[in-house]
N, C-alpha and C positions, 0 to 999 in steps of 0.2 A: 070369645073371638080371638083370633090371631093376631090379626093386625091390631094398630094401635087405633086411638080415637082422633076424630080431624083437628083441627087446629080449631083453638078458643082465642078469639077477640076477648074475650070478656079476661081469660086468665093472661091475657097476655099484657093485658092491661094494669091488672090488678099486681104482678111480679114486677112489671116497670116502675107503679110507684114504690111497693116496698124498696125496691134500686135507689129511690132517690132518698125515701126516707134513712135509710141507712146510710148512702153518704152525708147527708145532713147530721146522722149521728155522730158518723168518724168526725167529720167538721168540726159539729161544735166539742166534741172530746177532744180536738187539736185545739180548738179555742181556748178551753180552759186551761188547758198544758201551758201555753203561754203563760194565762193569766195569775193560778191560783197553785198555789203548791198542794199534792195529794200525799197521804200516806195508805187510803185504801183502793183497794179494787172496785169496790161497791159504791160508785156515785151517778144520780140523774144520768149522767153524760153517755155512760155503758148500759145504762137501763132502756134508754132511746133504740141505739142499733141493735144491742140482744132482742128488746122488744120485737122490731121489725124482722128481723128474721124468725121469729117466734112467727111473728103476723102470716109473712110468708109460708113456713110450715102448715099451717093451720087452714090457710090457702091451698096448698097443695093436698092434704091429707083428704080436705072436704070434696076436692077435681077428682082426685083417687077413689073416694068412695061411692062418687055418683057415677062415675065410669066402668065401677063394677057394676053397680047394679041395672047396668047398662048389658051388661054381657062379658066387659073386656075384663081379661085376667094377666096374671103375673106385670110383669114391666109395662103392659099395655094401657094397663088402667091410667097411664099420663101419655099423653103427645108425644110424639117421639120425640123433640124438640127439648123437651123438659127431662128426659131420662138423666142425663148428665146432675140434676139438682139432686139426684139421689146419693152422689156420688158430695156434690159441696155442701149441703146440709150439713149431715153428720159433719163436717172434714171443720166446717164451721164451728161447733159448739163443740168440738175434741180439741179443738185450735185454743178458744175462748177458754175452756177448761185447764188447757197445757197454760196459759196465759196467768189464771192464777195462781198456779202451782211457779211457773217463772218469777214474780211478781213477788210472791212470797219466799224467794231464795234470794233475788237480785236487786229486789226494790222498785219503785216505780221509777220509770224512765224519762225522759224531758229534752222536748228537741230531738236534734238530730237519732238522740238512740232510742227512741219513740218509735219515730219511722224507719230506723232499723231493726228493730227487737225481731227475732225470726219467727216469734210465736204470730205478733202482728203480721207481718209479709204471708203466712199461711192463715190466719183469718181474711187478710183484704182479696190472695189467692182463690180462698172458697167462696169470697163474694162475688168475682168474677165468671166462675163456675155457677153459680147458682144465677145471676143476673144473664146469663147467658142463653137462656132458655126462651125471653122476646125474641134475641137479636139472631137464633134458630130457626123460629118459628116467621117471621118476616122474610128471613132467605129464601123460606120453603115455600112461601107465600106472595114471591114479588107480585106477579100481576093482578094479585089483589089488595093494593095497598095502594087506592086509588086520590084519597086523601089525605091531607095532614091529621085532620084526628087518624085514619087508619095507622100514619106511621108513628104515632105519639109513641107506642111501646118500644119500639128499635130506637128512637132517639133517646126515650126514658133511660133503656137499657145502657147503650153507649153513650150517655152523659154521667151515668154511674161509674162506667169503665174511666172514662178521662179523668173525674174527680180523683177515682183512687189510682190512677196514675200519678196527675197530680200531688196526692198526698204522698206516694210513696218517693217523691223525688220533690218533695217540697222544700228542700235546702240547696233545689236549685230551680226553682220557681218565678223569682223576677229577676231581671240583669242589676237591678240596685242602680238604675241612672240617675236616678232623681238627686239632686245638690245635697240632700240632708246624707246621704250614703257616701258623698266623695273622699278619697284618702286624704292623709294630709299633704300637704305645700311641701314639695322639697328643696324652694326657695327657703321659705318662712322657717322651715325647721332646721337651717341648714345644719347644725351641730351633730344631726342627723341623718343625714342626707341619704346615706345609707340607705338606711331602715326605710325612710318615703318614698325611695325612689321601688324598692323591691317591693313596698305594698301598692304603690298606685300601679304598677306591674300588675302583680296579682288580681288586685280588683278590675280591673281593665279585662286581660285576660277572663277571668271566670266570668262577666258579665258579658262577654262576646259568646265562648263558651255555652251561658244561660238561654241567650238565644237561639243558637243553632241545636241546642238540642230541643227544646221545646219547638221549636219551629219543625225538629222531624216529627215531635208528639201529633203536632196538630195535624202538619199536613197529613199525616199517617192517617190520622182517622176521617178527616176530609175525603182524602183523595178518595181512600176506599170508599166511603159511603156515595159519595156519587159517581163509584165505578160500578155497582153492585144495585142502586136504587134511581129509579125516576124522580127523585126527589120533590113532592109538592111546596107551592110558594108559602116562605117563611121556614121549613121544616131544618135548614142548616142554621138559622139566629134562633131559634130553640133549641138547640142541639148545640150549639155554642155557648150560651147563656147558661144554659144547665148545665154543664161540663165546665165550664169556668169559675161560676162564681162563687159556689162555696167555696173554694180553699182560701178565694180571695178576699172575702167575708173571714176566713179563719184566721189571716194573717193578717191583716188592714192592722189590726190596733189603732194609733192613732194617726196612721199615715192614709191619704188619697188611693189608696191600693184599690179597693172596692169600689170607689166609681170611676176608675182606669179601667180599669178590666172587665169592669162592665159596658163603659164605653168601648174597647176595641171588641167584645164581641158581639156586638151590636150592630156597629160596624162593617167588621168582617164578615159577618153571615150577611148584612144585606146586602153588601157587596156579591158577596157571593151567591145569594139566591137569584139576584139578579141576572150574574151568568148562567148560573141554570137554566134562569126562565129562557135566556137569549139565546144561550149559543147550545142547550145542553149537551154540556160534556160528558164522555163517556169514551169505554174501550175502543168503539165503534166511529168515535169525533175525536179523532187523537189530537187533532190542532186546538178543538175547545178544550179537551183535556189537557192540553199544557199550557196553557191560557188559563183557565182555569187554576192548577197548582202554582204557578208562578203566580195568579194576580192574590190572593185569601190571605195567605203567610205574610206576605207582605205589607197589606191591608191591615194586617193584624199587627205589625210591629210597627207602621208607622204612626199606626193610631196611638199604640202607645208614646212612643216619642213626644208624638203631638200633646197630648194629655201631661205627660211630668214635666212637659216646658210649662205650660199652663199654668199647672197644680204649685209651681215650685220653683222651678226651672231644673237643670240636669246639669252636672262635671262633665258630659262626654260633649266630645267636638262633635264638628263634622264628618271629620275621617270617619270616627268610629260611626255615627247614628249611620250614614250611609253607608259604606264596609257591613254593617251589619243588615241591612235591608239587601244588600246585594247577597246575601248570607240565606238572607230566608227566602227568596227569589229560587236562586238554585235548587237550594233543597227543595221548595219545593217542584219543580220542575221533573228535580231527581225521584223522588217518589212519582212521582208520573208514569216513571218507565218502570216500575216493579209491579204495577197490577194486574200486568197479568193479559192474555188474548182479547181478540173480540167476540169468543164464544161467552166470556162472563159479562156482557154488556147488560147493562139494565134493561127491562122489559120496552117497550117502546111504549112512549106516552098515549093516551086515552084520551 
């Protein structure tokens, strides 16, 4: 046959969790980084996400074989949605490979140069590519993605993607408000003054900073997904919640991190499914649509706020926690206006 074979519920499903299992892998391999000092390549932690994309190959190869003996040949024998995984597979386990060979010239990595190493950025690269193949097949498939389990795969997919977003800009992950993070006094030190005054500068800064770019992460992926999908009830606080909280399981240690950020997205998505359910926003509802990106991000950072007063209390004033909600307001606002006509509007609900 020519053409390729129809879209599979079934594999699209099956590629979303390997997505999650393997961010759960990078995760807990960022976990242990933290925790334990390595001297080899070969630990549990690698054996997790190599496994999973093992899992996925094995997945695909068996979709491939039964699609032949179906009729389809050449690149046909997969969805055309999935073509691209032919492409991050290899690019994956060539990456993995180039990884050891790096590893064994440079040593193993820790922190920040962890999630810079360019062999890592081209493994997390080909897990995007390959996880990309749900988030394909759901576009090509809107008006049939009638419920929240239909949409589990495009959300599986795209809470894989934020994770390794996340990961890969995980040194700038939380604003660090909480009171245990605050610089020092540049009363108290004054012998110093100097020096306190240019780090609580800095820290200030970077943690405003912190915010506004993760606030464009989020609403990026937000905004799109309900520019693009009718979203069923609950389908963004699962989409949230799996996109958020491993890395913040990765980093917690002994700090309130993980039920922070479990709390704002919890939050924030019901907040925001709620709009959906209300006003559904879209190309087509441009007032819910900026209704929408204004109220989520916001939603999302005041939760936070609210939770490390709680948890601890916080260094930052009010200038700043407000200043900075007015921060993720706009932004997101401002992704509002990049998605794009009203010919991409979401299917109209059922």
């Amino acid at each position: 046959m020519s053409i390729a074979p129809p879209r599979s519920a079934t594999l699209d499903f099956s590629i979303g969790v390997v997505g999650l299992c393997l961010a759960a892998g990078f995760l807990w391999d960022s976990w242990a980084h933290l925790h334990f000092a390595f001297d080899s390549f070969f630990t549990p932690y690698h054996a997790v996400f190599y496994g999973a994309m093992l899992a996925g190959t094995i997945i695909l190869i068996v979709t491939a074989f039964r699609n032949r003996a179906r009729g389809y040949t050449g690149l046909n024998v997969l969805p055309a949605a999935y073509r691209q995984t032919l492409v991050g597979i290899p690019l994956f386990f060539a990456a993995g490979f180039g990884d050891l060979l790096w590893h064994r010239a440079f040593g193993i990595e820790d922190r920040v140069d962890a999630v810079t190493s360019p062999t890592h950025l081209v493994i997390g690269l080909a897990v995007t590519i390959v996880i990309s193949g749900p988030i394909r097949s759901a576009l090509e498939a809107r008006g049939e993605l009638r419920t929240l389990l239909d949409q589990l795969p495009l959300l599986f997919g795209l809470a894989t993607w934020l994770e390794f977003v996340h990961l890969g800009t995980a040194y700038v992950f939380d604003p660090g408000a909480a009171r245990m993070y605050a610089p020092p006094d540049g009363v108290s030190y004054s012998p110093d003054y100097f020096t306190a005054v240019t780090l609580v500068l800095f820290k200030t800064g970077s943690g405003i900073a912190v915010v506004i770019m993760q606030s464009l992460i989020l609403s990026g992926f937000v905004v799109w997904l309900v520019s693009r999908f009718s979203l069923r009830p609950g389908a963004l606080t699962v989409f949230l919640v799996l996109g958020n909280c491993m890395i913040a399981a990765a980093l917690t240690n002994d700090t309130p991190m993980l039920v922070t950020y479990l709390a704002m997205s919890l939050v924030a998505g019901i907040v925001g499914d709620i709009l959906i359910a209300r006003f559904n926003p879209s190309p087509a509802r441009e007032r819910a649509l900026r209704m929408f990106g204004l109220v989520v991000p916001t939603v999302y950072y005041a939760t936070y706020f609210a939770m490390t007063i709680l948890t601890g209390g916080t260094w930052w004033n009010w200038n700043l926690i407000f200043g900075s909600l007015v921060w993720t307001a706009v932004i997101g606002v401002g992704m509002t206006l990049l998605v794009g006509g009203r010919d991409l509007a979401p299917p109209p609900r059922s």
